[in-house]
C-alpha positions in Angstrom: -12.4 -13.3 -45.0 -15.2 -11.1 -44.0 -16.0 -9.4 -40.5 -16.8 -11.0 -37.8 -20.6 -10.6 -36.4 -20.8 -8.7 -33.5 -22.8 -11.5 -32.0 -19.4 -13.9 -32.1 -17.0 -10.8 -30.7 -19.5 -10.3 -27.6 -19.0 -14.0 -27.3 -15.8 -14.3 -27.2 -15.4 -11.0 -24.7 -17.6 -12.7 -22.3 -15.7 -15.8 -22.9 -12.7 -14.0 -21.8 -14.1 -12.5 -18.7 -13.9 -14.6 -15.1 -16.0 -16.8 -14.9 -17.6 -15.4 -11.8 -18.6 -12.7 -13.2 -20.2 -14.3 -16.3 -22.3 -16.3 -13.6 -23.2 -14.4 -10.8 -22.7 -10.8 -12.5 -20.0 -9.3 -9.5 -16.7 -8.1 -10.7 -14.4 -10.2 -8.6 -12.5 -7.8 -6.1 -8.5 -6.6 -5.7 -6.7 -8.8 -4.1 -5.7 -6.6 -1.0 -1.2 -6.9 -1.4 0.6 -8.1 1.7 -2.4 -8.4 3.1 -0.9 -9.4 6.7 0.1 -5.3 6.9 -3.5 -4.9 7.5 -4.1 -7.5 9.7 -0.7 -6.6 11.9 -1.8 -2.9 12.5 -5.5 -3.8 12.7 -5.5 -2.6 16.9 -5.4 0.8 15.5 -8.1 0.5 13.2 -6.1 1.5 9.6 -8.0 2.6 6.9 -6.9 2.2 3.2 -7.5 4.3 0.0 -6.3 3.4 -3.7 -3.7 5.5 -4.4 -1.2 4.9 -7.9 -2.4 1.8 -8.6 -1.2 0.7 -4.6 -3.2 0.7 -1.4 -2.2 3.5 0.8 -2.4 2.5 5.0 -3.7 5.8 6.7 -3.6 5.5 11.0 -5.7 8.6 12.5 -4.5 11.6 10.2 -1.2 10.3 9.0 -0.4 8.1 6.1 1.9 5.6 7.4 2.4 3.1 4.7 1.8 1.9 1.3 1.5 -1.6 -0.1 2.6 -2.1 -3.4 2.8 -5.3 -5.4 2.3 -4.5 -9.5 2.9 -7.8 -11.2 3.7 -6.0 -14.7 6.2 -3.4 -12.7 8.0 -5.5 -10.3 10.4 -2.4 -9.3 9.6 -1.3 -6.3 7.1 -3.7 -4.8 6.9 -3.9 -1.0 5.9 -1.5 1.3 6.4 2.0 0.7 7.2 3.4 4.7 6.0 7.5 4.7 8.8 9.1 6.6 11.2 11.9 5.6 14.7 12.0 5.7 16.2 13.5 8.7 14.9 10.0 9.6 16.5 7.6 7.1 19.7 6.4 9.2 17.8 5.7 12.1 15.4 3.6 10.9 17.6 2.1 8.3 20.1 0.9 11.7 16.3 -1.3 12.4 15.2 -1.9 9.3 17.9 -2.9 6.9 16.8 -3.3 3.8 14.9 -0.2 3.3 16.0 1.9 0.3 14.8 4.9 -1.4 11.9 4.3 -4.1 13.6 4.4 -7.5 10.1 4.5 -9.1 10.6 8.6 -7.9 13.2 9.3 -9.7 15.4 11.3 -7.1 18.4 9.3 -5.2 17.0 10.3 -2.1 13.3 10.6 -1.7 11.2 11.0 1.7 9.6 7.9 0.8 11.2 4.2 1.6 10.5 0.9 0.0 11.3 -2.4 2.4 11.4 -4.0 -1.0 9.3 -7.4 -1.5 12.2 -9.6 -2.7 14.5 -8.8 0.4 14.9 -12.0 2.1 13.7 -10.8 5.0 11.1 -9.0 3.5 8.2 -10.1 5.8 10.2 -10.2 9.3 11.3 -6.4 8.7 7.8 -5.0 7.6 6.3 -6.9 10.7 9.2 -4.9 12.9 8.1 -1.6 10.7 4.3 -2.1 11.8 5.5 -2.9 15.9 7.0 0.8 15.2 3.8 2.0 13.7 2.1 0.6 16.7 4.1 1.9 19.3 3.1 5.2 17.7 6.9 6.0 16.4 7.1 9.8 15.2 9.3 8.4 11.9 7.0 6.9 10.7 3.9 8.7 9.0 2.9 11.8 7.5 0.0 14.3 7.4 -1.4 14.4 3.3 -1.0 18.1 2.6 -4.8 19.8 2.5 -6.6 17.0 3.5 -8.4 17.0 6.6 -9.6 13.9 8.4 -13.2 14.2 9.4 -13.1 14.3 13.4 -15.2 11.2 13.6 -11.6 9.6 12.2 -9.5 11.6 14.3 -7.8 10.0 17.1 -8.9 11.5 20.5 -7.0 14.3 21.6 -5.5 14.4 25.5 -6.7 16.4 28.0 -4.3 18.3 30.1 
């Protein structure tokens, strides 16, 4: 059999592609993972950035969170809680099932998963975003040598 015309391959790519996007020419967005994060923590005005294929959750300065739900690399999927370890007991004792992220490679890491398919899984990242709310010192870190812009910055107190 010969080669196929490059006429029938562009066919069949465009045959492959969503069909919103063969219609209306707009790639069809990311679907935003555990979405309700977002929408929990929303009073403090979180802003997100693509980070490893995840969506990392940044309050003020400090990334707090990151949501992670890879269908092709199950392992660690849930939310990824920014925190170090001088911290780990304490919030374990509140949040159960939170683990270290295997995905690292170290047994301990600074970084803890409240992994998706924990029974639980929603109740305990709701409880984790209360925390974030209430403006709990575990959780969150400053990125080193990134600076927030101070129209992002949170206001400082006056003495």
């Amino acid at each position: 059999m010969g080669k196929i015309p490059s006429i029938v391959k562009t066919e069949r790519k465009k045959w492959r592609e969503p069909r919103e996007e063969i219609l209306f020419g707009v790639k069809k967005r990311k679907v935003v993972p555990h979405e309700f994060v977002l929408e929990a923590l929303s009073p403090l005005s979180p802003r997100t950035n693509p980070m490893f294929g995840c969506l990392a959750v940044y309050v003020g300065e400090k990334i707090v969170l990151i949501l992670r739900d890879r269908p092709k690399k199950k392992a660690d999927n849930g939310v990824w809680l920014a925190t170090t370890q001088e911290h780990h007991e304490s919030l374990r004792r509140e949040l159960p099932s939170m683990r270290s992220i295997r995905l690292l490679g170290k047994k301990v890491t600074g970084w803890q998963v409240l992994p998706a398919d924990s029974a639980d899984f929603e109740k305990t990242v709701l409880h984790a975003c209360e925390l974030i709310l209430a403006k709990d010192a575990r959780i969150g870190k400053v990125p080193k040598g990134r600076r927030v812009p101070p129209s992002q910055r949170p206001p400082s107190k006056q003495r």
